[in-house]
C-alpha positions in Angstrom: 15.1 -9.9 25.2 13.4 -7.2 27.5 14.8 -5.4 30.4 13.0 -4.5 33.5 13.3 -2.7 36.5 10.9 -3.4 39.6 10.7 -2.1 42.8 10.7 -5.0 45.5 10.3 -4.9 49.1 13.6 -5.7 50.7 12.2 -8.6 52.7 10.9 -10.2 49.3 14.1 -9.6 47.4 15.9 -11.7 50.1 13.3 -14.5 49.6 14.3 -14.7 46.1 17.7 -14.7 46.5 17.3 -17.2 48.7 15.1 -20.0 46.7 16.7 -19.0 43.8 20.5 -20.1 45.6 18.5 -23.4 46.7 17.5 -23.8 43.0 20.9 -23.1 42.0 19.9 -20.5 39.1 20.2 -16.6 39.0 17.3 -14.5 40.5 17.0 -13.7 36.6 16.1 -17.1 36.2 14.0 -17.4 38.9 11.9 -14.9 38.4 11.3 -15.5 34.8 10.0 -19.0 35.9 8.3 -17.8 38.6 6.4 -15.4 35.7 6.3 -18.0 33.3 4.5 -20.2 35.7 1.7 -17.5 36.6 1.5 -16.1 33.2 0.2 -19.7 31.9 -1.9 -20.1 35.0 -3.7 -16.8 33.9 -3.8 -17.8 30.3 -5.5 -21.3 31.7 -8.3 -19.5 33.0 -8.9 -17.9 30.5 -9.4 -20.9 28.0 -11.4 -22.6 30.6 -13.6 -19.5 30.3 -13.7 -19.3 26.7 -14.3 -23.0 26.5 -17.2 -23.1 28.8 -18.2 -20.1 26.8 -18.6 -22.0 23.7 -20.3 -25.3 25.6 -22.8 -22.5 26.3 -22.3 -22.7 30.0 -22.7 -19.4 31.3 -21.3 -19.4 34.6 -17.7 -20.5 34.5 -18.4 -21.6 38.1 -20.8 -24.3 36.9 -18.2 -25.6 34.8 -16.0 -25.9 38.0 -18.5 -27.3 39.9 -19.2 -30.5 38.0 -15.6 -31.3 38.7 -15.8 -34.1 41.5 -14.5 -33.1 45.0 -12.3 -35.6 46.1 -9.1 -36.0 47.7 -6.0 -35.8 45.0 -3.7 -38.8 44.3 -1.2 -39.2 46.1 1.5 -38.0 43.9 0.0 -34.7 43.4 -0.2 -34.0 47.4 1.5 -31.1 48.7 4.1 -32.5 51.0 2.7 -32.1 54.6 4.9 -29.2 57.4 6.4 -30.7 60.3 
């Protein structure tokens, strides 16, 4: 395991500290997840590129845009603010 020292603004380390209490784990362990989670996001894009690469599609945003735009279900809604 790697050690590593960042530099945070002070408003953004309080943040942390204060979803990762909510969450109940350490701010280690939040921020690893936090990196994990854009880490993969980043590595999706990249497959989608490299797969629409290979279908011979040479805008990645075609690809996209043959996805239907439509509302999503229900259970993958953002809960609403108020």
């Amino acid at each position: 395991m790697s050690t590593l020292s960042i530099r945070i603004p002070d408003s953004l380390h309080r943040a942390v500290r204060e979803l990762a209490e909510s969450d109940q784990v350490s701010i280690n362990q939040f921020i690893a997840h936090a990196l994990t989670e854009k880490v993969s996001a980043m590595k999706t894009v990249d497959y989608l590129r490299q797969r629409a690469a290979k279908a011979n599609m040479a805008d990645f945003d075609k690809l996209l845009a043959m996805v239907p735009d439509r509302e999503p279900d229900e259970c993958d809604r953002l809960p609403s603010e108020g």
